[in-house]
N, CA, C and O atoms as a printed pandas DataFrame, in Angstrom:
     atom_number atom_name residue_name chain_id  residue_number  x_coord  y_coord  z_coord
0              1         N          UNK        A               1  192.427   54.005   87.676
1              2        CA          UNK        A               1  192.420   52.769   86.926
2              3         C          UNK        A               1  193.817   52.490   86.404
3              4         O          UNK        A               1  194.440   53.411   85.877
4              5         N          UNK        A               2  194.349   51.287   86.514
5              6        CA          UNK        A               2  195.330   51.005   86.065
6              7         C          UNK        A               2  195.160   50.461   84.453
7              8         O          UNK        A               2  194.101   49.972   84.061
8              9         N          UNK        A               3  196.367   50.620   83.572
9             10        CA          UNK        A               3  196.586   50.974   82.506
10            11         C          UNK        A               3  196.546   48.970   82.178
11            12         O          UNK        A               3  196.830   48.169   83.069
12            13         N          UNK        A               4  196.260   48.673   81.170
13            14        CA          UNK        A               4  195.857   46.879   80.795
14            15         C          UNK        A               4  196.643   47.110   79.439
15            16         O          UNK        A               4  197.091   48.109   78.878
16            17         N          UNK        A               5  196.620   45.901   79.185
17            18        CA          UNK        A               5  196.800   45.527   77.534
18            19         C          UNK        A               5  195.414   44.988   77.190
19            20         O          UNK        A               5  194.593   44.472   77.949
20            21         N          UNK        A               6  195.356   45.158   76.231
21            22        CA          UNK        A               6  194.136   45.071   75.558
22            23         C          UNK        A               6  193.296   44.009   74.952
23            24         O          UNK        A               6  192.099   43.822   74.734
24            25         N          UNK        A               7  194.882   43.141   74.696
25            26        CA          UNK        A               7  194.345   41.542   74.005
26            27         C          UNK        A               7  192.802   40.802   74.894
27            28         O          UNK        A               7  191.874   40.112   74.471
28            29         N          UNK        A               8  193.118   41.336   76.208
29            30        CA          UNK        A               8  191.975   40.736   76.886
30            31         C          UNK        A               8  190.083   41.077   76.565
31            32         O          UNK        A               8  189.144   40.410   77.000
32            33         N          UNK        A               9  190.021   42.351   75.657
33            34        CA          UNK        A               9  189.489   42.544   74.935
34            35         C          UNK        A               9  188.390   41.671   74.406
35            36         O          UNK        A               9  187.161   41.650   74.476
36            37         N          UNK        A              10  189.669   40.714   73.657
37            38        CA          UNK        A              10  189.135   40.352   72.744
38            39         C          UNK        A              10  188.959   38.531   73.104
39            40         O          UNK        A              10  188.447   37.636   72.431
40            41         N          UNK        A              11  189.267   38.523   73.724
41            42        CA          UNK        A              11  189.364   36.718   74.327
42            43         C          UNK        A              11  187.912   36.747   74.252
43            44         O          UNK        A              11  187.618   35.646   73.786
44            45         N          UNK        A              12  187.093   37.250   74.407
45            46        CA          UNK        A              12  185.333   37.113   74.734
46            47         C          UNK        A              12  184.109   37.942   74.308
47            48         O          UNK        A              12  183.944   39.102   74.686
48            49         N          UNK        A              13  183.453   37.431   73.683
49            50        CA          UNK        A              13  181.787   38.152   73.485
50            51         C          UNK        A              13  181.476   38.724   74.737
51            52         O          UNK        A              13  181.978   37.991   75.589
52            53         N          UNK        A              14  180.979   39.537   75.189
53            54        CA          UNK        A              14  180.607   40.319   76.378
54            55         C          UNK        A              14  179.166   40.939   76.164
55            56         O          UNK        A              14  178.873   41.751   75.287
56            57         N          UNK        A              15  178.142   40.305   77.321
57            58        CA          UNK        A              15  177.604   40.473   78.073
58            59         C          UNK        A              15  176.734   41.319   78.852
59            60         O          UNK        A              15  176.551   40.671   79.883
60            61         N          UNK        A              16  176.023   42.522   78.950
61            62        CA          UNK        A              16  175.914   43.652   79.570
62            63         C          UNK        A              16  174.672   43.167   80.512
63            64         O          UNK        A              16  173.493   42.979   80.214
64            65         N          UNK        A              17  175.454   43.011   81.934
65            66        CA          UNK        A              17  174.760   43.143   83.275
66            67         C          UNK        A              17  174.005   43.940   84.204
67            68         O          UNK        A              17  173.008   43.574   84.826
68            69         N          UNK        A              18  174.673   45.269   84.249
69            70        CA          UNK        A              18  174.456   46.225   84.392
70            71         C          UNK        A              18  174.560   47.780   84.052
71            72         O          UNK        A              18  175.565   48.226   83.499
72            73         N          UNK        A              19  173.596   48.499   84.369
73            74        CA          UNK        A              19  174.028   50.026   83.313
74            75         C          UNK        A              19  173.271   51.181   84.669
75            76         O          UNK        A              19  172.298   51.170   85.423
76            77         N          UNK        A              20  174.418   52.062   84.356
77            78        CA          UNK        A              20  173.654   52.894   84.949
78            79         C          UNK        A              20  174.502   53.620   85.748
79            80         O          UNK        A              20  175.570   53.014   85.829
80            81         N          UNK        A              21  174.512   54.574   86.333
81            82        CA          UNK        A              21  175.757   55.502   87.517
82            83         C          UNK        A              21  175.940   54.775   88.410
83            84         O          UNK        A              21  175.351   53.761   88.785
84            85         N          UNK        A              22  176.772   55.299   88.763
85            86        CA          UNK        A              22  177.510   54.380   90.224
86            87         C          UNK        A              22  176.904   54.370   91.527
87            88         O          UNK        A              22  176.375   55.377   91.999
88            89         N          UNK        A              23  176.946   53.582   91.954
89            90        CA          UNK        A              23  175.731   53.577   93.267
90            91         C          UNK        A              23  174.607   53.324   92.660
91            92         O          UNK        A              23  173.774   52.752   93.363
92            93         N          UNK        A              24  174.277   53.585   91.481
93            94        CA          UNK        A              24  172.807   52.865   91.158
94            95         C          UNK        A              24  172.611   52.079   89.835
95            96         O          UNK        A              24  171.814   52.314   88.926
96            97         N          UNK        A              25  173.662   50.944   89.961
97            98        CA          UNK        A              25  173.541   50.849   88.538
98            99         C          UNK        A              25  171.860   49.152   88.677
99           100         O          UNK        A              25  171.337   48.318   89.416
100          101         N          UNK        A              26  171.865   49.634   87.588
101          102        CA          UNK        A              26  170.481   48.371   87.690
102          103         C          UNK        A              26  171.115   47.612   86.771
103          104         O          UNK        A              26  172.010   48.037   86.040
104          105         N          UNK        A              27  170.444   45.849   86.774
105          106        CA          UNK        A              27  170.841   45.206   86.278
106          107         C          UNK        A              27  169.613   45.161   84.900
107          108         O          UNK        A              27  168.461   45.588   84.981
108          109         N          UNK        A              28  170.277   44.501   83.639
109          110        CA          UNK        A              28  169.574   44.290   82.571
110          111         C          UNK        A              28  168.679   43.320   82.892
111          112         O          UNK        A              28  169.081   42.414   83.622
112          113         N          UNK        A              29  167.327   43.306   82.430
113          114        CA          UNK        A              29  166.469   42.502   82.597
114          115         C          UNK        A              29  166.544   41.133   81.813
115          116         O          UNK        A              29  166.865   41.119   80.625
116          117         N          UNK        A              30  166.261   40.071   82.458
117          118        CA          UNK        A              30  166.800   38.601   81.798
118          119         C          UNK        A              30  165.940   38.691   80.399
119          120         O          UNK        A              30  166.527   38.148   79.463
120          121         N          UNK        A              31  164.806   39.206   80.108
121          122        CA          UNK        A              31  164.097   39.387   78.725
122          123         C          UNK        A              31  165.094   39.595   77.770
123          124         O          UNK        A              31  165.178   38.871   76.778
124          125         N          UNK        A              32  166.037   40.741   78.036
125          126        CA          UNK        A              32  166.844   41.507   77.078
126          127         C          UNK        A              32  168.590   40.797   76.980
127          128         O          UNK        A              32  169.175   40.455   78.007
128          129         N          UNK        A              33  169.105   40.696   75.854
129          130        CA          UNK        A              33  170.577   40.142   75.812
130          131         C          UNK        A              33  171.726   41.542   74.841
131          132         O          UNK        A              33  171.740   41.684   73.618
132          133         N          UNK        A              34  172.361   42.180   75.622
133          134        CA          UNK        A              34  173.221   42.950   74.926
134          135         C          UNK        A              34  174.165   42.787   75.253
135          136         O          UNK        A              34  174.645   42.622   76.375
136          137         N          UNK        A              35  174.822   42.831   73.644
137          138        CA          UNK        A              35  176.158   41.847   73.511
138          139         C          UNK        A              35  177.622   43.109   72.896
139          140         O          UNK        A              35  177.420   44.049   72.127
140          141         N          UNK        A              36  178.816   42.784   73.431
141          142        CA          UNK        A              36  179.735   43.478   73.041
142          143         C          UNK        A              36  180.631   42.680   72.509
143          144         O          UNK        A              36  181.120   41.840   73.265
144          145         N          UNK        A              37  181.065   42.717   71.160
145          146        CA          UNK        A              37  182.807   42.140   70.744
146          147         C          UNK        A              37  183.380   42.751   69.880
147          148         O          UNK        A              37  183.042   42.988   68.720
148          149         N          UNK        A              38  184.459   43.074   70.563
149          150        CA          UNK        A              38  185.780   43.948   69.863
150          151         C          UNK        A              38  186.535   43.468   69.062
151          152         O          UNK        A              38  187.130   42.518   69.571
152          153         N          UNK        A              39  186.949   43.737   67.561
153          154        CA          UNK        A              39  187.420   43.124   66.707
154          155         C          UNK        A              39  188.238   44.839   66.361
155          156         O          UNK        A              39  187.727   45.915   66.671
156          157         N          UNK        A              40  189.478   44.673   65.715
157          158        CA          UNK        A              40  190.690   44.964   65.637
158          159         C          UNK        A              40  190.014   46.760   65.095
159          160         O          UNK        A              40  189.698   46.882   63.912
160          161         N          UNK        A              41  189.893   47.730   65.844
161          162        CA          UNK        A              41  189.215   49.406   65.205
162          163         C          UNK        A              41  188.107   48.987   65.332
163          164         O          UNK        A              41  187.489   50.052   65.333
164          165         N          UNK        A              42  187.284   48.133   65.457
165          166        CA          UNK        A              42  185.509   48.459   65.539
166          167         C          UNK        A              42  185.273   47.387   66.817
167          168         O          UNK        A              42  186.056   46.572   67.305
168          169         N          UNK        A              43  183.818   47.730   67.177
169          170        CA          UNK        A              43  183.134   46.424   67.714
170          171         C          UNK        A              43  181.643   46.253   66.987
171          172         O          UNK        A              43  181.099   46.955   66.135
172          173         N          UNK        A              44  181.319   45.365   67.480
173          174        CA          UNK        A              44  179.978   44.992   67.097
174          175         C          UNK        A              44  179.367   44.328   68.487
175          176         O          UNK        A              44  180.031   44.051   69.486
176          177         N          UNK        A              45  177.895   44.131   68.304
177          178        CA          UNK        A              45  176.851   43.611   69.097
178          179         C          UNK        A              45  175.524   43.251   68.432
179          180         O          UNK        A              45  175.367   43.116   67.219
180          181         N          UNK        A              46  174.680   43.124   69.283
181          182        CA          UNK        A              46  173.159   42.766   69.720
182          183         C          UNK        A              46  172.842   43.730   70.497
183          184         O          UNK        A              46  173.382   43.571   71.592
184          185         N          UNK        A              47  172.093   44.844   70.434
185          186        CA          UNK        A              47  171.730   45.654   71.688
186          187         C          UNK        A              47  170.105   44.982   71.698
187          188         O          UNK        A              47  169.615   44.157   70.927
188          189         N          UNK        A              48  169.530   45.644   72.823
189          190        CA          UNK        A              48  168.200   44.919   73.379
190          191         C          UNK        A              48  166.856   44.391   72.026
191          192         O          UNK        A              48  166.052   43.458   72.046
192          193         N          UNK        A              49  167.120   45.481   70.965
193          194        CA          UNK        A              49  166.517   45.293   69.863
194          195         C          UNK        A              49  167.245   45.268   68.408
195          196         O          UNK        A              49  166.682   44.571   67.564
196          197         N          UNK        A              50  168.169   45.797   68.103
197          198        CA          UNK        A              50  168.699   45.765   67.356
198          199         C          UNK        A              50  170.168   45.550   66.708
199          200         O          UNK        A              50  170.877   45.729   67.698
200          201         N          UNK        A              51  171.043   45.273   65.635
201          202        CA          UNK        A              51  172.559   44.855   65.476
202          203         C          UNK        A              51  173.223   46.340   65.102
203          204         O          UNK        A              51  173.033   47.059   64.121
204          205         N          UNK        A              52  174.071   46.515   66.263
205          206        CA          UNK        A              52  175.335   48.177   66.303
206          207         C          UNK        A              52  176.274   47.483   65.692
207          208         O          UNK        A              52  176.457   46.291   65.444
208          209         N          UNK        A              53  177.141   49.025   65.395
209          210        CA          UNK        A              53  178.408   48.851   65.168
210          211         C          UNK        A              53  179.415   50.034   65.321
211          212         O          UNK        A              53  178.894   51.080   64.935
212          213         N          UNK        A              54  180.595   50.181   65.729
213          214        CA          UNK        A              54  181.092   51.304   65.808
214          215         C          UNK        A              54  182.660   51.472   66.019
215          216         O          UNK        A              54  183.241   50.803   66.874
216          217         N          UNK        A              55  183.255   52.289   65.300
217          218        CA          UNK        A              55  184.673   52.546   65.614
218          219         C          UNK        A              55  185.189   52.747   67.280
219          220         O          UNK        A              55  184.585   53.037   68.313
220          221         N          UNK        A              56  186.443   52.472   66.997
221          222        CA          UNK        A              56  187.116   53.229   69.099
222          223         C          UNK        A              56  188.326   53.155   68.458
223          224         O          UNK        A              56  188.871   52.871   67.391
224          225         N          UNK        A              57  188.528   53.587   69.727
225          226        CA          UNK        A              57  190.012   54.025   69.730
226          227         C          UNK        A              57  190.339   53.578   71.328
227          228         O          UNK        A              57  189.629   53.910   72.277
228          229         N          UNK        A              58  191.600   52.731   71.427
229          230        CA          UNK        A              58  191.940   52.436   72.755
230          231         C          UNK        A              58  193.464   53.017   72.756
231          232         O          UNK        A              58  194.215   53.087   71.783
232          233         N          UNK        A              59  193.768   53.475   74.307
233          234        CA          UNK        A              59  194.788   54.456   74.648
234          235         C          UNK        A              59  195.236   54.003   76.068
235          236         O          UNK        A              59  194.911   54.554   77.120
236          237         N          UNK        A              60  196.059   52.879   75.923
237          238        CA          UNK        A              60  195.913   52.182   77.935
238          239         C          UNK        A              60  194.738   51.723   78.184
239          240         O          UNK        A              60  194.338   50.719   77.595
240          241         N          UNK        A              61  193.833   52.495   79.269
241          242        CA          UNK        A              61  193.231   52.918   79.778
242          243         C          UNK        A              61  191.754   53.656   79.184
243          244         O          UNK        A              61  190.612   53.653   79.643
244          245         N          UNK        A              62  192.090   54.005   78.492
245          246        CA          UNK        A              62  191.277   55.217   77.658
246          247         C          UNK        A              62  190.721   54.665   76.237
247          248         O          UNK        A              62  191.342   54.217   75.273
248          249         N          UNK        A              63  189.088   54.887   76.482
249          250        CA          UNK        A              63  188.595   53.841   75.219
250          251         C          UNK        A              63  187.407   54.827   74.718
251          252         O          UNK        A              63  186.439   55.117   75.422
252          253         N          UNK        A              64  187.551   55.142   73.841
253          254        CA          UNK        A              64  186.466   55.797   73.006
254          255         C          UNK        A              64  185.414   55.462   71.896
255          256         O          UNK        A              64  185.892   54.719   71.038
256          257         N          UNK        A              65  184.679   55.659   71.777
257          258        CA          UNK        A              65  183.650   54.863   70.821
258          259         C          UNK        A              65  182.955   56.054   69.949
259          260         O          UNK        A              65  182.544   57.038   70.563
260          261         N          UNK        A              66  182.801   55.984   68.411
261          262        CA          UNK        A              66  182.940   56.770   67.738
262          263         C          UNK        A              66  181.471   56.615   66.831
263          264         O          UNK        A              66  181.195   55.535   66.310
264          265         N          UNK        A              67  180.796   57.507   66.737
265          266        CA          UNK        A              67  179.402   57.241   65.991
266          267         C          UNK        A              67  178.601   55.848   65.902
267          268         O          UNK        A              67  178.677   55.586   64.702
268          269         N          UNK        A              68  178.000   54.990   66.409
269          270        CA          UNK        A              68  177.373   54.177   66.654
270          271         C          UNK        A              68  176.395   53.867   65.570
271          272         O          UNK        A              68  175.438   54.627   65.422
272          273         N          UNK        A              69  176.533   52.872   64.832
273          274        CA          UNK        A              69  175.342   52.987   63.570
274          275         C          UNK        A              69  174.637   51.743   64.126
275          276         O          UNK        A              69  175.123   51.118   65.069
276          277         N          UNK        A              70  173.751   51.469   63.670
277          278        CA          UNK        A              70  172.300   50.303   64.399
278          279         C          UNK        A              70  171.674   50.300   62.860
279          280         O          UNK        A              70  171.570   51.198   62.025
280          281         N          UNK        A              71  171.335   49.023   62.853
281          282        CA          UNK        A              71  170.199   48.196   62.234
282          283         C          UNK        A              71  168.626   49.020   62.797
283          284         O          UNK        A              71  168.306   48.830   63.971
284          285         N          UNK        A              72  167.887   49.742   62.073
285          286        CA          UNK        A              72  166.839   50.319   61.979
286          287         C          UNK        A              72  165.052   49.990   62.692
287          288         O          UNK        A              72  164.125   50.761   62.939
288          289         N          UNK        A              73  165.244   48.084   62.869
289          290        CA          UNK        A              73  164.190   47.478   63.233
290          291         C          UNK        A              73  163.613   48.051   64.889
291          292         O          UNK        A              73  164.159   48.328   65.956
292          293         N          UNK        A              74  162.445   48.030   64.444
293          294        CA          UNK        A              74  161.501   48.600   66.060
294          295         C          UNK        A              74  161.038   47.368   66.781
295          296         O          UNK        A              74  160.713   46.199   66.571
296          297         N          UNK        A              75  161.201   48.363   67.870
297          298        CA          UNK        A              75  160.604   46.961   69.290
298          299         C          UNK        A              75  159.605   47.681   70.308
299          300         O          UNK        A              75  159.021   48.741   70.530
300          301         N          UNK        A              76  159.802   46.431   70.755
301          302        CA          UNK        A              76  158.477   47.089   71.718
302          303         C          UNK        A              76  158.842   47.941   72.726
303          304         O          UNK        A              76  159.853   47.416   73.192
304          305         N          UNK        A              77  158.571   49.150   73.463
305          306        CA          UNK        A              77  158.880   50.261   74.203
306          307         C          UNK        A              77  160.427   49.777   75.359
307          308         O          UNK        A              77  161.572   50.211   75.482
308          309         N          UNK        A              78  159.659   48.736   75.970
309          310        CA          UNK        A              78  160.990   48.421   76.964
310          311         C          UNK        A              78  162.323   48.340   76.228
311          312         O          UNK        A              78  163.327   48.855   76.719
312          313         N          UNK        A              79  162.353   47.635   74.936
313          314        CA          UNK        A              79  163.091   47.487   74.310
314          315         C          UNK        A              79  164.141   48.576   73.866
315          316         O          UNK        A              79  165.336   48.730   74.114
316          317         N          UNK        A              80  163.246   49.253   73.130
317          318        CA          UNK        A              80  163.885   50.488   72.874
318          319         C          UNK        A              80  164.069   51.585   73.682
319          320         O          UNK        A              80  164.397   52.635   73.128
320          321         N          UNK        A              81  163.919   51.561   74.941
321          322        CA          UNK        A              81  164.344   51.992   75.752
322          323         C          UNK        A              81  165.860   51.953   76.586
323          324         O          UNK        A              81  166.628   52.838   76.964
324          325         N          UNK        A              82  165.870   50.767   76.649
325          326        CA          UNK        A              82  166.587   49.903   76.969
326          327         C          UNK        A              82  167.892   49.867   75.946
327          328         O          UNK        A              82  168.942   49.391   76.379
328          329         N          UNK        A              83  167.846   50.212   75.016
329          330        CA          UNK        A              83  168.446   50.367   73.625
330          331         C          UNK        A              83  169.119   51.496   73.924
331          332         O          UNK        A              83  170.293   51.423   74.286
332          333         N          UNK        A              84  168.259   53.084   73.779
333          334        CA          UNK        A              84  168.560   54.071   73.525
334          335         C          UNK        A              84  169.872   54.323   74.952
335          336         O          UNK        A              84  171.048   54.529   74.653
336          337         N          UNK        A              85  169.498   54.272   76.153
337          338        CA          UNK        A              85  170.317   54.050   77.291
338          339         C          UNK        A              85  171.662   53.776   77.538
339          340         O          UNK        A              85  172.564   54.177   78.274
340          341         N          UNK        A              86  171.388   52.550   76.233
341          342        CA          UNK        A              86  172.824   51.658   75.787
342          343         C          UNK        A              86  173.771   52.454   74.828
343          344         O          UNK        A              86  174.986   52.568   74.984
344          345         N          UNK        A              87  173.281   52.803   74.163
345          346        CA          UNK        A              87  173.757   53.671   73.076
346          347         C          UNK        A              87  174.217   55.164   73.507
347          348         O          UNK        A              87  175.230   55.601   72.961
348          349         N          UNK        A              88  173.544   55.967   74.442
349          350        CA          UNK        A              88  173.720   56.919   75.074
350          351         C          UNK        A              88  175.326   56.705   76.375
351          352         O          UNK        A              88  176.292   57.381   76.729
352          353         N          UNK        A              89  174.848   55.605   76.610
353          354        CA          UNK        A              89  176.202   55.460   77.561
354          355         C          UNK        A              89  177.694   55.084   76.234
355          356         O          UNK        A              89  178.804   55.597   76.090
356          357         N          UNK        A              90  177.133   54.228   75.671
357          358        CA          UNK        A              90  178.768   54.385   74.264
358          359         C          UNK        A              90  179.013   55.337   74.118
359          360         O          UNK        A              90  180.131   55.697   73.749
360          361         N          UNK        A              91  177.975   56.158   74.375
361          362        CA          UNK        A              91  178.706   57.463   73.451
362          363         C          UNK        A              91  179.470   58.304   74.696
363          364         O          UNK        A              91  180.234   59.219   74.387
364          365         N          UNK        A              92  179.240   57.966   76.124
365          366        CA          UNK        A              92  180.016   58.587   76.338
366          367         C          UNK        A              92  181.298   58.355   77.373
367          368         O          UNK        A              92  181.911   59.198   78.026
368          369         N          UNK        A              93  181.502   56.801   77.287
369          370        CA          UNK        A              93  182.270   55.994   77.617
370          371         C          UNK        A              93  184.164   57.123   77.140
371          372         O          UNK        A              93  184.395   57.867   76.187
372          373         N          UNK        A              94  184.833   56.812   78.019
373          374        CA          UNK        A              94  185.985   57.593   78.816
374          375         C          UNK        A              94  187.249   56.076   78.774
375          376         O          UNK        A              94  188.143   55.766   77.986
376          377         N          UNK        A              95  186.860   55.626   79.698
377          378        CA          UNK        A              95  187.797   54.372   79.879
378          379         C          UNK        A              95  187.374   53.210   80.287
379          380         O          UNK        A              95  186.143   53.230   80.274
380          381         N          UNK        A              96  187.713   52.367   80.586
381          382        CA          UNK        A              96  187.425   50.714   80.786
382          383         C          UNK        A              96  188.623   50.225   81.841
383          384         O          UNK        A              96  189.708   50.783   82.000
384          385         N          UNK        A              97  188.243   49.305   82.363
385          386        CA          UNK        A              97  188.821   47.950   83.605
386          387         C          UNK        A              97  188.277   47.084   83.147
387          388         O          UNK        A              97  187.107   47.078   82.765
388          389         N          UNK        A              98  189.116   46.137   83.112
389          390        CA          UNK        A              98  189.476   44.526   82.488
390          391         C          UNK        A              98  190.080   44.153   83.711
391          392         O          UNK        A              98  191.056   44.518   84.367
392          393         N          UNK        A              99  188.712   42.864   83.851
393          394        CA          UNK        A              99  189.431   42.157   84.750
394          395         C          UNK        A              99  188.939   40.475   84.366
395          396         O          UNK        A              99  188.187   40.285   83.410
396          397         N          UNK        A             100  189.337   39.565   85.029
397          398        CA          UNK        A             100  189.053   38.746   84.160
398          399         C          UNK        A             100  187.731   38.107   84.400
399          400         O          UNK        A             100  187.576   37.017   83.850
400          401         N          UNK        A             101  186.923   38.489   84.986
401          402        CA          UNK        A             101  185.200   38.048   85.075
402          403         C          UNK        A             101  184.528   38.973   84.398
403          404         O          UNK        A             101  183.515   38.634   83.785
404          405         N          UNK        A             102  184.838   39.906   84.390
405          406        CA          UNK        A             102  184.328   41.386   83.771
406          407         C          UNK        A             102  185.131   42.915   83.105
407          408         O          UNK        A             102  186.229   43.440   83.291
408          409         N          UNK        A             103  184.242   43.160   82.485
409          410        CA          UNK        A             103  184.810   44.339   81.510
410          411         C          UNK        A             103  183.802   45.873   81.997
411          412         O          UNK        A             103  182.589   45.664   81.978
412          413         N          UNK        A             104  184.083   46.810   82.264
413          414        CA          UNK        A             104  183.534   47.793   83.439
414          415         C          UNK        A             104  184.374   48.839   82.194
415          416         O          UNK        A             104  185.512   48.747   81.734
416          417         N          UNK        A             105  183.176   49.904   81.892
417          418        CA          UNK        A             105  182.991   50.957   80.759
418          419         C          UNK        A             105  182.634   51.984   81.391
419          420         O          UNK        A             105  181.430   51.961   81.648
420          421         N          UNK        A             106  183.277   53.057   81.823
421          422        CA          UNK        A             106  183.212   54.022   82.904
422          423         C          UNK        A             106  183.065   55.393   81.924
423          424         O          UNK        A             106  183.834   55.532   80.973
424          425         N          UNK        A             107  182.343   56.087   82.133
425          426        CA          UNK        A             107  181.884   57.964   81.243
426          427         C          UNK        A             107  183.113   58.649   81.975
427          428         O          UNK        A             107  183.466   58.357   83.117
428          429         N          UNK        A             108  183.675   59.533   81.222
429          430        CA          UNK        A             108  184.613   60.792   81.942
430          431         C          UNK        A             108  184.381   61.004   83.056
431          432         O          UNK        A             108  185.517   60.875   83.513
432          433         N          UNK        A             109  183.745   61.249   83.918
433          434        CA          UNK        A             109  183.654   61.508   85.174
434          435         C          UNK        A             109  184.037   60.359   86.137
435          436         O          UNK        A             109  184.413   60.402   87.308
436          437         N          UNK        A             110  183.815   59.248   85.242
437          438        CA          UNK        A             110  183.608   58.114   86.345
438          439         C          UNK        A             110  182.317   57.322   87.423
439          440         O          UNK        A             110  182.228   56.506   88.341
440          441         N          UNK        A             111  181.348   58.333   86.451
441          442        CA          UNK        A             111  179.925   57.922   87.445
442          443         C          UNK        A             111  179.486   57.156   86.693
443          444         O          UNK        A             111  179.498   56.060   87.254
444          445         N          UNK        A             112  178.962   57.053   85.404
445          446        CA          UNK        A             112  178.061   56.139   84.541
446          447         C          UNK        A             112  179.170   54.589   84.408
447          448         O          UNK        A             112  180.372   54.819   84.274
448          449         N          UNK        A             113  178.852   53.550   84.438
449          450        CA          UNK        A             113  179.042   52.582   84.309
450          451         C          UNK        A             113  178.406   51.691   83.205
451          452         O          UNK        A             113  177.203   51.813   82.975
452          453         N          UNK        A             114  179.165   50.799   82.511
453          454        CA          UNK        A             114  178.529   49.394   81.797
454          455         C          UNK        A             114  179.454   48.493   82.004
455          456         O          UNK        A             114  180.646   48.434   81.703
456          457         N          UNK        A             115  178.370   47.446   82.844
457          458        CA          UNK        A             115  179.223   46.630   83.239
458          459         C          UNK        A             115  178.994   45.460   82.935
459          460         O          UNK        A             115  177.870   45.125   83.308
460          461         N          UNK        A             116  179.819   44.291   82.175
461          462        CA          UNK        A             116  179.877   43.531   81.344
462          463         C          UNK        A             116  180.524   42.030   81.874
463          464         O          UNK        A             116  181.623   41.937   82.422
464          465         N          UNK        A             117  179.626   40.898   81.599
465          466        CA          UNK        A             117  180.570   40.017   82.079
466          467         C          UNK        A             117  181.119   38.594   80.637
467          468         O          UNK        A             117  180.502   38.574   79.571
468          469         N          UNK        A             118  181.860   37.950   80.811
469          470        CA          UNK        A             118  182.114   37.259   79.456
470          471         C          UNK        A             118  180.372   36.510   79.070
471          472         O          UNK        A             118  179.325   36.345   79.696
472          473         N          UNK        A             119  180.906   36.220   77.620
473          474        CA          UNK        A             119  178.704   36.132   77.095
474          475         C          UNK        A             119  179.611   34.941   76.453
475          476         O          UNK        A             119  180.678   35.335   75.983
476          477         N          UNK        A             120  179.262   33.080   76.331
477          478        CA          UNK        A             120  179.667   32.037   75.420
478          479         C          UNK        A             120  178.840   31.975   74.514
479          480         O          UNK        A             120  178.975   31.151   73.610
């Protein structure tokens, strides 16, 4: 992955299309809307049921996401499923590609993916 500036970041609310390892990532179901925006040390969202929030740290290339706190409210199973998945992949998000249709959240290895496109 080549190394970005970051401002691009932040030009847009983002989207989450797809999740999942490489070669199999599935797409989010149109029921569900999870949302990413990066504001200056934290981001925030909408995950499938509930409002996150969480520190990072960006390094080039290299983006880390730091304890994940969520709004407490329950949903119905898909939901929180769908949730927990989301949250499980932040946590173990490695680096990111910015490009300008999409924002692509890659785990250390490089297999798990979240892949994001701009959200108006």
């Amino acid at each position: 992955m080549v190394a970005q500036k970051d401002e691009g970041l932040y030009q847009h609310s983002w989207k989450l299309a797809e999740i999942g390892p490489l070669g199999a990532l599935r797409p989010i179901p149109p029921e569900f809307t999870i949302t990413l925006q990066f504001e200056e040390g934290r981001i925030q969202g909408k995950s499938a049921c509930n409002r996150y929030f969480a520190a990072y740290h960006l390094d080039g290339p290299r983006l880390r996401f730091q304890a994940v706190g969520a709004t407490r409210m329950m949903c119905r199973e898909p939901a929180m499923t769908l949730e927990r998945d989301y949250f499980a992949a932040l946590a173990h998000v490695e680096a990111y590609q910015l490009q300008a249709d999409r924002l692509t959240l890659y785990s250390a290895q490089g297999q798990d993916i979240l892949l994001f496109h701009p959200y108006e």
